[in-house]
C-alpha positions in Angstrom: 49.6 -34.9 -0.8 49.9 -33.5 -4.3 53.4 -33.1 -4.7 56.5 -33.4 -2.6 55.5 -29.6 -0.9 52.4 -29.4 1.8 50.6 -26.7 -0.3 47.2 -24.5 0.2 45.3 -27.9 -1.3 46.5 -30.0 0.8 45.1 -27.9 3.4 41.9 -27.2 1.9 41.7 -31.0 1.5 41.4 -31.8 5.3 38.3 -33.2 6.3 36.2 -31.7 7.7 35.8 -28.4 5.9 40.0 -28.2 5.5 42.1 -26.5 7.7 42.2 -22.7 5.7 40.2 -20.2 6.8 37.6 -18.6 4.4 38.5 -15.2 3.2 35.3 -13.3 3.5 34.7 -9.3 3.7 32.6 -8.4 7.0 30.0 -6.6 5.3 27.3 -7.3 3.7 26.9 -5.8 0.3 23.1 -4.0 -0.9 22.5 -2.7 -3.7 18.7 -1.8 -3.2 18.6 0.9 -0.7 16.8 3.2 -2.4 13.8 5.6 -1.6 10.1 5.0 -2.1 9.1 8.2 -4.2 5.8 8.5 -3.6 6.3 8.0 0.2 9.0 10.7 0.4 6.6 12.9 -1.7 3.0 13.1 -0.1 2.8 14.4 3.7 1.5 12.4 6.6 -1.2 12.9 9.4 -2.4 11.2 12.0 -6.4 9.3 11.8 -8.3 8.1 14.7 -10.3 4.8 13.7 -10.0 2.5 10.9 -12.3 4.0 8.5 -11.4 7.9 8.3 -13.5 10.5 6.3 -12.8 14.0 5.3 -14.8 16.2 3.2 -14.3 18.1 -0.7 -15.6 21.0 -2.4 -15.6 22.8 -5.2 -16.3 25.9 -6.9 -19.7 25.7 -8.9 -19.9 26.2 -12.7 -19.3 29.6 -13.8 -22.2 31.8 -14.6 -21.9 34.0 -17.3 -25.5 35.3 -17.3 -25.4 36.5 -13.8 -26.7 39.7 -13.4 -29.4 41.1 -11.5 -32.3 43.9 -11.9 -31.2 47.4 -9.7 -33.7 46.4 -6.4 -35.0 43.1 -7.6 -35.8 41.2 -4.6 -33.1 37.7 -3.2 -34.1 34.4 -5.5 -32.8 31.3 -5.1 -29.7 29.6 -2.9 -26.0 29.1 -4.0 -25.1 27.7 -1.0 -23.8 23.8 -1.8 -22.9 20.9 0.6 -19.7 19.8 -0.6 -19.2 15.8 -0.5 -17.5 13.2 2.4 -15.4 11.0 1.1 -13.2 8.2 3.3 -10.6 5.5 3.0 -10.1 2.4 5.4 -7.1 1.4 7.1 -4.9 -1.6 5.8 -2.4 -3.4 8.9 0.5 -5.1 6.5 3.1 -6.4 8.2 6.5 -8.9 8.5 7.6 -11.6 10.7 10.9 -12.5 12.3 12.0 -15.5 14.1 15.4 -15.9 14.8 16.6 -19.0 16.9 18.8 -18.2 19.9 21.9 -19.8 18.9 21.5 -18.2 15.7 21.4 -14.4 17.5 24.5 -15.5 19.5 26.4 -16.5 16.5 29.2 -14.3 15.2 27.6 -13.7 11.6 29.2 -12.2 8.8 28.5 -8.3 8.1 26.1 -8.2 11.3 26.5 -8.2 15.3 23.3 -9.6 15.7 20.9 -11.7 13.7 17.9 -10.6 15.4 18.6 -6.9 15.1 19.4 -7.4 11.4 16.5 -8.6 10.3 14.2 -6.7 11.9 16.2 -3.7 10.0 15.7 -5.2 6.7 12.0 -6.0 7.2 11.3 -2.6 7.6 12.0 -1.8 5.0 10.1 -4.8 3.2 7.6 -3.6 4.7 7.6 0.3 3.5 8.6 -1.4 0.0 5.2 -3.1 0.6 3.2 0.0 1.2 4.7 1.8 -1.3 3.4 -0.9 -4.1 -0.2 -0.7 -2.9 -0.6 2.9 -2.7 0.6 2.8 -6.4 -1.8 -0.1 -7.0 -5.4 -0.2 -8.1 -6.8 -1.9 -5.2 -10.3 -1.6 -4.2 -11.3 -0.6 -0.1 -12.3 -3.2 1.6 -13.4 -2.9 5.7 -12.2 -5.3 7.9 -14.6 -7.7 9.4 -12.7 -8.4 12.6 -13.3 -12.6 11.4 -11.6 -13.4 8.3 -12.0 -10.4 6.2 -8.7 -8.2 6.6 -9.0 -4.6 5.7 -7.7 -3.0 3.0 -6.9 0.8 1.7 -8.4 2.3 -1.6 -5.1 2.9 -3.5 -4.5 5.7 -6.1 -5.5 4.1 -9.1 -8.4 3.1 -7.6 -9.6 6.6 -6.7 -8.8 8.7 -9.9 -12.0 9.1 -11.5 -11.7 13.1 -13.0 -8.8 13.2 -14.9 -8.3 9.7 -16.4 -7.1 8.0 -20.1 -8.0 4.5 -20.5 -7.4 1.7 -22.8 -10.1 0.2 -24.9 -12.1 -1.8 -22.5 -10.9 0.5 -19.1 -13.4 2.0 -16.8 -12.9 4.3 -13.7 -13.4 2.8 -10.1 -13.9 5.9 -7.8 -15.4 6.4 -4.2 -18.8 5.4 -3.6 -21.4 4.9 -0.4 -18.2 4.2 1.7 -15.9 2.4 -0.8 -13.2 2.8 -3.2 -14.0 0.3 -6.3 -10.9 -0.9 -8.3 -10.7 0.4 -11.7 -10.9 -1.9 -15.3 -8.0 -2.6 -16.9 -8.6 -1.5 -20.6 -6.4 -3.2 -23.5 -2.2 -2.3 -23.5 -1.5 0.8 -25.5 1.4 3.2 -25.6 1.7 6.6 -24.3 1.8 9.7 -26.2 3.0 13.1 -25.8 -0.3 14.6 -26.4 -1.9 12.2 -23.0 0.5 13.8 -21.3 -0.5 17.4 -22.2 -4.2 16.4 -22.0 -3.9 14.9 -18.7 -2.4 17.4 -17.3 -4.0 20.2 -18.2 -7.2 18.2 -16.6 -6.0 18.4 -13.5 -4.5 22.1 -14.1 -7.9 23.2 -14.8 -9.8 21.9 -12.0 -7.6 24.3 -10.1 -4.5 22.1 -8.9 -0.8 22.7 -10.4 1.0 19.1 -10.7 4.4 18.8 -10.4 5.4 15.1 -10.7 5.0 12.7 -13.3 5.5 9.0 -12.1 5.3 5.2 -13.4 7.3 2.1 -13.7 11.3 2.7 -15.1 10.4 1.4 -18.5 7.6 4.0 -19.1 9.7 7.1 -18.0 12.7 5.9 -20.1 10.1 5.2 -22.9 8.9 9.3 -22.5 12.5 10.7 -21.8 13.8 8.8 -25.0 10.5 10.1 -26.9 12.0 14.0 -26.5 15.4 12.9 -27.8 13.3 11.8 -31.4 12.0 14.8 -34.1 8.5 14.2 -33.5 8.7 15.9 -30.3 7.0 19.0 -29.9 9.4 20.7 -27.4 11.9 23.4 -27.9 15.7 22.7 -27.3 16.2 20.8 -24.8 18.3 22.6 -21.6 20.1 21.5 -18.8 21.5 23.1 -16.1 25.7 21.9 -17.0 27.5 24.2 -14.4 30.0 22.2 -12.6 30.1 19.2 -15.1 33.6 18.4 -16.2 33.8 18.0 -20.2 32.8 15.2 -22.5 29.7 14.5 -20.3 27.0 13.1 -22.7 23.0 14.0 -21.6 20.9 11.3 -22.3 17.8 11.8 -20.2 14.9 14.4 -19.4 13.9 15.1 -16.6 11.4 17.9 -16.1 9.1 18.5 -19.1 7.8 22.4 -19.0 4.3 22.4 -20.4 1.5 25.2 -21.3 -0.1 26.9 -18.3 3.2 26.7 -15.8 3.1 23.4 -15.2 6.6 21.5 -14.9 6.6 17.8 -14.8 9.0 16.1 -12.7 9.5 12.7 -14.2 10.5 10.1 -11.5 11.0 6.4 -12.3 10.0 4.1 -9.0 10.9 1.6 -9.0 8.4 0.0 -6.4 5.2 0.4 -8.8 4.2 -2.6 -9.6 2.2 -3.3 -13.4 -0.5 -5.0 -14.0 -2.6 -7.6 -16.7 -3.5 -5.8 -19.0 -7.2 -6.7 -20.9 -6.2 -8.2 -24.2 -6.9 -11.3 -25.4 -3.2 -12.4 -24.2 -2.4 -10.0 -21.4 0.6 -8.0 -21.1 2.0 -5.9 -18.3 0.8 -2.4 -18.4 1.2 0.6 -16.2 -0.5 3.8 -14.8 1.0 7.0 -15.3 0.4 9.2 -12.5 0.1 13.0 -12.7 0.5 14.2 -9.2 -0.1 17.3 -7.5 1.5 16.1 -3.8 -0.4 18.9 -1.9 -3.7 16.3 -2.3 -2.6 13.7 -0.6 -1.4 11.9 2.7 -0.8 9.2 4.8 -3.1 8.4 7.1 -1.2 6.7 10.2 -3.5 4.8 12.4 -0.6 3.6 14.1 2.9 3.9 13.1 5.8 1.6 12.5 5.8 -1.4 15.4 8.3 -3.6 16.0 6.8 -6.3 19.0 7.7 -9.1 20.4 5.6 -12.2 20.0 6.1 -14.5 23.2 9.5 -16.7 23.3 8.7 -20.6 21.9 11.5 -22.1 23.7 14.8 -21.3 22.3 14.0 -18.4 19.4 12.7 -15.2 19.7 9.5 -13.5 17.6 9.4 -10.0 16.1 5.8 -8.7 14.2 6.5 -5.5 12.1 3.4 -4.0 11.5 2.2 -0.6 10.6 -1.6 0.4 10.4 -2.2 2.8 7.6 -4.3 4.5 4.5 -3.7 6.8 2.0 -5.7 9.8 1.7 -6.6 11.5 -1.5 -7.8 15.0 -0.5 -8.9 15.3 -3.8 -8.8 13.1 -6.6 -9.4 15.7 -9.1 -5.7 17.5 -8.3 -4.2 14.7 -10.1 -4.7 12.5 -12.8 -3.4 8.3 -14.6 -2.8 7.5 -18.2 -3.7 4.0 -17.5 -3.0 0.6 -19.1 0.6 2.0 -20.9 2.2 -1.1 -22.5 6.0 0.0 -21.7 7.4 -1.9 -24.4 5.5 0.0 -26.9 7.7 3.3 -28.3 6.2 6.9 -27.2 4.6 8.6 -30.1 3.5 12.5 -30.4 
């Protein structure tokens, strides 16, 4: 004993593990329970086998010499095919195996171990799928051997309405496939991309409402209409409600030319990439969206099964079976390979 009084280290001291119990709060504290924007923003339907098509059309190029003689007899055809384009399915999933005496143990901030984790791997998992619709990745089809499957993601499909670093090259659909895009050399983004991107898309004939990318690239763009080079008007914001002293440090919506209003969202979930330079750097895609064109194909929908019992644990897969669906990839548009470190400029 430390002194002449039995005190809390004396107790502490006690082998084994002391005689004090530990102080801890019965709840478990997370931080990252946040949405997956592009998710929440794009509708879902339902597709019937692992390689699902649907078709696109357009309106042909304007005409302006059409005219016609009073009683001239019918020439030519204007009717036109359209095109069928497709996307295969990807099967990510998560595994679980928690030992029995582990479930039957009274855990801190949980009733049950097994329940618990199967919680938090769904969400891993819809993490997951948020990140590789975002991606660039190429479609692959599953060979049923030791090829797995795997879904043409957005960046992968944008082919219209692109900006590319020096170097870059579209991917795009093709005989079945979606082929990954080429990473051009890291650059930064500019106001006038923006404006050019969108009108792209705005003139093919769809009206995009979101802007998205990485955190750093939307802070980069937000910060950019705070400087004098920025060719906006005064910057507004709705303040009713908002007690005094509040300082406004952000943008959010950016109004351009032709009624389109850019929603700026940060997610958080998009991953970067290597960039093309001699030494790479992570760069990202700017998406300009128009949410009407696209889906989520579900194949099958979030399962949670259990894998047989090896003795004294139980097994859990978490799978989902998925694409995404780009109605059409001319409604939206990427500013690709944005170095995020790099300021905005005009």
């Amino acid at each position: 004993m430390s002194t002449a009084n039995l005190d809390s280290a004396d107790l502490k001291a006690v082998e084994f593990g002391g005689l004090i119990r530990e102080d801890v709060m019965d709840q478990i504290q997370q931080i990252d329970n946040y949405p997956f924007p592009f998710q929440d923003a794009i509708a879902s339907d339902s597709v019937k086998n692992s390689y699902t098509e649907w078709t696109i059309d357009q309106m042909a190029a304007q005409d302006l010499d059409n005219a016609n003689v009073d009683g001239a007899a019918l020439t030519g055809n204007d009717a036109a095919t359209g095109s069928r384009v497709g996307n295969h399915c990807q099967i990510p999933d998560k595994i679980v195996q928690v030992s029995s005496r582990a479930d039957a143990s009274d855990t801190i901030g949980r009733a049950q171990e097994l329940a618990y984790q199967v919680m938090m791997r769904q969400r891993d998992l819809r993490q997951d799928v948020e990140g590789i619709f975002l991606s660039n990745q190429a479609s692959v089809a599953d060979d049923g051997n030791t090829t797995a499957g795997r879904l043409g993601a957005l960046g992968a499909w944008l082919e219209t309405n692109t900006s590319r670093g020096v170097g870059g090259a579209d991917g795009g659909f093709s005989s079945g496939v979606v082929a990954a895009p080429t990473p051009g050399e890291g650059r930064g983004l500019t106001e006038t991309l923006v404006r050019n991107i969108a009108q792209a898309a705005w003139e093919q004939g769809s009206d995009p409402t979101i802007a998205m990318s990485v955190p750093g690239v939307i802070r980069g763009l937000s910060e950019y209409m705070f400087t004098a080079s920025a060719r906006i008007a005064t910057l507004q914001r709705n303040e009713q409600g908002m007690g005094p002293g509040t300082a406004l440090g952000t943008v959010n919506v950016m109004i351009l030319d032709f009624d389109v209003s850019l929603t700026l969202v940060a997610n958080r979930k998009q991953a970067t990439y290597d960039s093309a330079d001699t030494t790479p750097v992570p760069v990202a895609n700017l998406y300009i969206l128009d949410p009407r064109y696209a889906r989520q194909g579900i194949l099958r929908g979030y399962q949670t099964e259990m894998q047989g019992k090896p003795g004294l644990s139980e097994i859990r897969q978490i799978t989902v079976d998925l694409t995404l669906k780009v109605l059409n990839e001319a409604a939206h548009g990427v500013i690709a390979d944005i170095d995020p470190t790099v300021a905005v400029t005009t």
